[in-house]
C-alpha positions as CSV (number, residue, x, y, z in Angstrom):
1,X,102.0,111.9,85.9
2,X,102.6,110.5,82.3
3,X,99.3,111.1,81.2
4,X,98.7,107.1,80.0
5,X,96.0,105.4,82.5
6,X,96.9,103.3,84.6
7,X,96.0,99.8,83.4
8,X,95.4,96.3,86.1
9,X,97.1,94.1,84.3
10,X,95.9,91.1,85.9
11,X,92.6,92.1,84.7
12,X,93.6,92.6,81.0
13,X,95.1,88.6,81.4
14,X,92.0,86.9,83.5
15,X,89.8,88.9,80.6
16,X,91.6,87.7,77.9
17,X,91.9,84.0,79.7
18,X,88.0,83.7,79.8
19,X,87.8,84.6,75.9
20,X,90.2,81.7,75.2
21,X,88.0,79.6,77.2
22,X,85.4,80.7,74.8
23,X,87.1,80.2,71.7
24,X,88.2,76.9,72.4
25,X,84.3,76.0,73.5
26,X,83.9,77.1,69.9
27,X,86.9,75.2,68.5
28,X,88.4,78.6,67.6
29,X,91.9,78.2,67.6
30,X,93.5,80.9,65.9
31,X,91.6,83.1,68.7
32,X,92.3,81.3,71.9
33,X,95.7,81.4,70.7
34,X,95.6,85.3,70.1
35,X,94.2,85.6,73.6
36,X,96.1,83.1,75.8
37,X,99.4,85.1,74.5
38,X,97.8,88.2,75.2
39,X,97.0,86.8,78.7
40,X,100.8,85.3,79.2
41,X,101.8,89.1,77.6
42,X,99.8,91.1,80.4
43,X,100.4,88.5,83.1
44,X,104.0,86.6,82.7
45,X,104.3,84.8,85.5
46,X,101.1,82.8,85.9
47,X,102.3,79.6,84.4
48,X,99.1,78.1,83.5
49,X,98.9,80.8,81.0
50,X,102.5,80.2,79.7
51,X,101.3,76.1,79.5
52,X,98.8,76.6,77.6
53,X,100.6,79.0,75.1
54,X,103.1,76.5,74.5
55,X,100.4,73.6,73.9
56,X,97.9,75.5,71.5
57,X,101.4,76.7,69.9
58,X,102.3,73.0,69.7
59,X,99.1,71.7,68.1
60,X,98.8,74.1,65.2
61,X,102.6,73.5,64.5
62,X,104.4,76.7,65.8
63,X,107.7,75.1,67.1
64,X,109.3,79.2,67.7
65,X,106.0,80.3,70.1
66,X,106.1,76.7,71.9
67,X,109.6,76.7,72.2
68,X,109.3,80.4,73.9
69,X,106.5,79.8,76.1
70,X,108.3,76.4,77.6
71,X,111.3,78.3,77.9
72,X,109.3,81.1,79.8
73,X,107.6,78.2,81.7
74,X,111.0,77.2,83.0
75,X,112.2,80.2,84.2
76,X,110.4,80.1,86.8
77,X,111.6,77.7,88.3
78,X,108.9,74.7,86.9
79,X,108.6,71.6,85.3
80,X,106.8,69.6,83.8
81,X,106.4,65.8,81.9
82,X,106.7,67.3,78.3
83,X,105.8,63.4,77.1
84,X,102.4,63.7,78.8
85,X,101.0,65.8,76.0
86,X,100.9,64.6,72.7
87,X,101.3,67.9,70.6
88,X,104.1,69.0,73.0
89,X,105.9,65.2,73.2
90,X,106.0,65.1,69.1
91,X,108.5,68.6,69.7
92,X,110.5,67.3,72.6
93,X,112.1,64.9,69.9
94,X,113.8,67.9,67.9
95,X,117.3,68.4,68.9
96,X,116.3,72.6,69.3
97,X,114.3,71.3,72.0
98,X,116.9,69.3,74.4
99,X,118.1,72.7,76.8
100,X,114.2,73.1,77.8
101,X,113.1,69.8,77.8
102,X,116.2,69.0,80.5
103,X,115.2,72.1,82.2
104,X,111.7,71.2,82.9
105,X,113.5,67.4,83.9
106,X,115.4,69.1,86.3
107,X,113.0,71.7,88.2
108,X,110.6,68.6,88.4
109,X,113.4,66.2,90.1
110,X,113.0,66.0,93.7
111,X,114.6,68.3,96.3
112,X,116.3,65.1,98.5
113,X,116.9,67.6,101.5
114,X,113.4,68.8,101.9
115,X,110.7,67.1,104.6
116,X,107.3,67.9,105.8
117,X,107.3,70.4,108.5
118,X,103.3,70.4,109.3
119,X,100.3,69.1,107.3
120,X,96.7,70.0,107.1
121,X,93.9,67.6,108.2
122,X,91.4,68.9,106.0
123,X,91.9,68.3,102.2
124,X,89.5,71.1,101.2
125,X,91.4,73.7,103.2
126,X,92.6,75.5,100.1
127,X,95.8,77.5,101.7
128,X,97.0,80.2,100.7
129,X,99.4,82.4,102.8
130,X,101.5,80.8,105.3
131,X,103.4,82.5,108.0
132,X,106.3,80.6,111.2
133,X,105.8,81.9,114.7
134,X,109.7,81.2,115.3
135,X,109.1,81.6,119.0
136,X,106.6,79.1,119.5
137,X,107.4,77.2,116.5
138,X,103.7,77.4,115.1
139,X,102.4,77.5,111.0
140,X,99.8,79.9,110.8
141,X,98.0,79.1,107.4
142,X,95.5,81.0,105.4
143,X,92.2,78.9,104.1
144,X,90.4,80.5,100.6
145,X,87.4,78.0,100.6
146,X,86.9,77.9,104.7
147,X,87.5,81.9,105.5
148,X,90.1,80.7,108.4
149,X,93.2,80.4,109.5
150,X,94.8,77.1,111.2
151,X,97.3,76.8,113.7
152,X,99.8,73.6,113.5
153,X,101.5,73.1,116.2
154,X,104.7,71.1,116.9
155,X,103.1,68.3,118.0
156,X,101.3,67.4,115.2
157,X,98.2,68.8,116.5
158,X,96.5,72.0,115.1
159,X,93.3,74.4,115.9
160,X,91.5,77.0,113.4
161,X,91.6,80.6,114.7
162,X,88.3,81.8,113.3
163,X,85.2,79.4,113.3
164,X,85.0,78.6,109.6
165,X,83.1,79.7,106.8
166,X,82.2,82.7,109.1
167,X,79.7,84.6,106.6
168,X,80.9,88.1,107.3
169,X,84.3,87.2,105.9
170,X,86.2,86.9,102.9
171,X,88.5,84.1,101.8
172,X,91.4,84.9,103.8
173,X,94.6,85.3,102.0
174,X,97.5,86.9,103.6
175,X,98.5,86.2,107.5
176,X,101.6,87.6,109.0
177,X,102.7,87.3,112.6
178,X,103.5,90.0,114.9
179,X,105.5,89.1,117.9
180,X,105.7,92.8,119.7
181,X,101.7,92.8,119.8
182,X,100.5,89.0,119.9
183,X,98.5,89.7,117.1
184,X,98.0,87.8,113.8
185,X,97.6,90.2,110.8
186,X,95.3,89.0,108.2
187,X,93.7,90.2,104.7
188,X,90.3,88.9,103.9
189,X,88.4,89.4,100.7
190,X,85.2,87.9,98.6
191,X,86.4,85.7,96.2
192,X,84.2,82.9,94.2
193,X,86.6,79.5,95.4
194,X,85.2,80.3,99.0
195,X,82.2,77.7,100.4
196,X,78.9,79.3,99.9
197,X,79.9,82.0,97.8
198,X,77.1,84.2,96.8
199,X,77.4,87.2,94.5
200,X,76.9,90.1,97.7
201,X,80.5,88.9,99.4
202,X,82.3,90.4,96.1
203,X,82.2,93.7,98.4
204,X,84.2,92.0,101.4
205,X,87.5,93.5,101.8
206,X,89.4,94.0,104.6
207,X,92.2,93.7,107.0
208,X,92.4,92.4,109.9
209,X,94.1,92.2,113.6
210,X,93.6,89.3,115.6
211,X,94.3,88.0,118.8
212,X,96.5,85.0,118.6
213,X,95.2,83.3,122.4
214,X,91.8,83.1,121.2
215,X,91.2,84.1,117.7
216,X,89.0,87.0,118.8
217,X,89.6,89.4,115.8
218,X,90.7,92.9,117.7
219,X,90.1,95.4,115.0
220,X,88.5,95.1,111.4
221,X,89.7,98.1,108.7
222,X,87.0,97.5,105.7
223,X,87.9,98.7,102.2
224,X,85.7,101.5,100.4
225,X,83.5,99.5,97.7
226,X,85.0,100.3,94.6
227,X,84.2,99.5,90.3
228,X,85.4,95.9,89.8
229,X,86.4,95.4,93.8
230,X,89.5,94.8,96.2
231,X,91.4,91.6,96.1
232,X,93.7,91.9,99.2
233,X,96.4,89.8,99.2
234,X,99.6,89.5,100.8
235,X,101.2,91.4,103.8
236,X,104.4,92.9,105.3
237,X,104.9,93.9,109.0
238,X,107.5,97.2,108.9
239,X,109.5,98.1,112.0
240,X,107.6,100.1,113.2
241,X,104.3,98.0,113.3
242,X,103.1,99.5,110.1
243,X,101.3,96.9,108.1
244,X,101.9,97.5,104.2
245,X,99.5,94.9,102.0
246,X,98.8,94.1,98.6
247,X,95.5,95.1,96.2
C-alpha cells in the first residue's frame, strides 16, 4: 500500500547479530559495535542484544550509549549484577549511573509471593510455550529440543503427549488449550536447538490439533515452503474456535 517493502525485522537483527559475532572473532570492535546497535535498532526487545550494546559501549568508553542500552535493558522489566562485568562495574560508580543501576537491583530482587507451581523432570526439555487447563488443573508445556509437549499434573506427576524427538516434527513452540473440543492446539516448526537437527527439517512448519486423552495428533495443516522459511510461534484460540498464530 505504501509502496516501501516490507522488511522482517527480526531477520535484519539475527543478520546483523552474526556479523558482530564475526567482528569480535576478529577483534573488530568499532564493527560489532555498529552491528549489535543495529541489531538492538531492528529488534528492541531481545535483551541479549541490548546487554551486549551496553558492554561493548562500556569497554571502549561510551558512558551516553551504555547508559542508554542499560536503561533500555531495564525497561523491560530485567536486571542484572552490573558489578559482574568489569567494563560495566567501572560505570556503575558514576553518580549518572545510580537510577539504572537501582533499577536493575530492583527487577533482580526476588518476588517473596511467587512459588513453584509444576517442574520439569528433564533438564534438557527446553520449554517454550506454556498453557493451564483450569478445569483439570494441568501445565501443558512446549519442548524446542525434544519436539513434545508434557503434561504436569497436580500431583506432581507428568506424561509427554507426543513420543519425543518424533522426526516428522518441528520443535514445538506454541500450545494452547481448547476446552469446547478437548483438543491441544500446537505450532511446530524446524529450528536448529532441536535434537538431531539436520538441514531438510528447516521446511517443517505447521500447526497442529491434538487429542488431549492420548496425544493422537487429529489434524496436521503444513505451511507452503517458502524463501528463508516459517517460524511458527505463538497462538490464540478466538470465540469462535478460530485459531490465529504467529510467523
Amino acid at each position: 500500500m505504501t509502496g516501501i517493502p516490507a522488511v522482517d525485522s527480526a531477520a535484519v537483527a539475527r543478520a546483523a547479530w552474526g556479523r558482530a559475532a564475526k567482528a569480535m572473532s576478529q577483534d573488530d570492535v568499532a564493527l560489532a559495535r555498529r552491528e549489535v546497535e543495529r541489531a538492538a535498532e531492528s529488534w528492541p526487545t531481545q535483551p541479549s542484544y541490548l546487554w551486549t550494546d551496553a558492554v561493548l559501549a562500556a569497554r571502549t568508553g561510551d558512558t551516553t550509549t551504555a547508559m542508554h542500552a542499560l536503561a533500555a535493558y531495564a525497561e523491560l522489566g530485567l536486571g542484572r549484577d552490573l558489578s559482574l562485568e568489569p567494563s560495566v562495574a567501572r560505570l556503575t560508580i558514576l553518580p549518572a549511573f545510580s537510577e539504572v543501576v537501582a533499577a536493575h537491583d530492583a527487577h533482580r530482587a526476588p518476588l517473596v509471593r511467587s512459588r513453584e507451581r509444576a517442574s520439569l523432570p528433564d533438564s534438557t526439555f527446553w520449554p517454550e510455550g506454556v498453557d493451564y487447563d483450569s478445569l483439570n488443573h494441568r501445565f501443558y508445556v512446549a519442548s524446542v529440543r525434544h519436539r513434545t509437549i508434557a503434561e504436569l499434573r497436580p500431583d506432581g506427576s507428568s506424561r509427554e503427549l507426543i513420543p519425543r524427538d518424533t522426526r516428522a516434527l518441528g520443535a514445538i513452540l506454541g500450545v494452547r488449550v481448547d476446552h469446547a473440543r478437548g483438543v491441544l492446539w500446537a505450532t511446530t516448526s524446524g529450528v536448529s536447538q532441536m535434537l538431531g537437527y539436520t538441514a531438510s527439517d528447516s521446511g517443517i512448519a505447521a500447526l497442529l490439533r491434538i487429542r488431549v486423552s492420548n496425544g493422537t495428533i487429529e489434524k496436521r495443516w503444513d505451511f507452503r515452503p517458502v524463501p528463508g522459511g516459517h517460524v511458527l510461534g505463538d497462538l490464540a484460540i478466538g470465540p469462535r474456535g478460530d485459531v490465529f498464530l504467529t510467523d
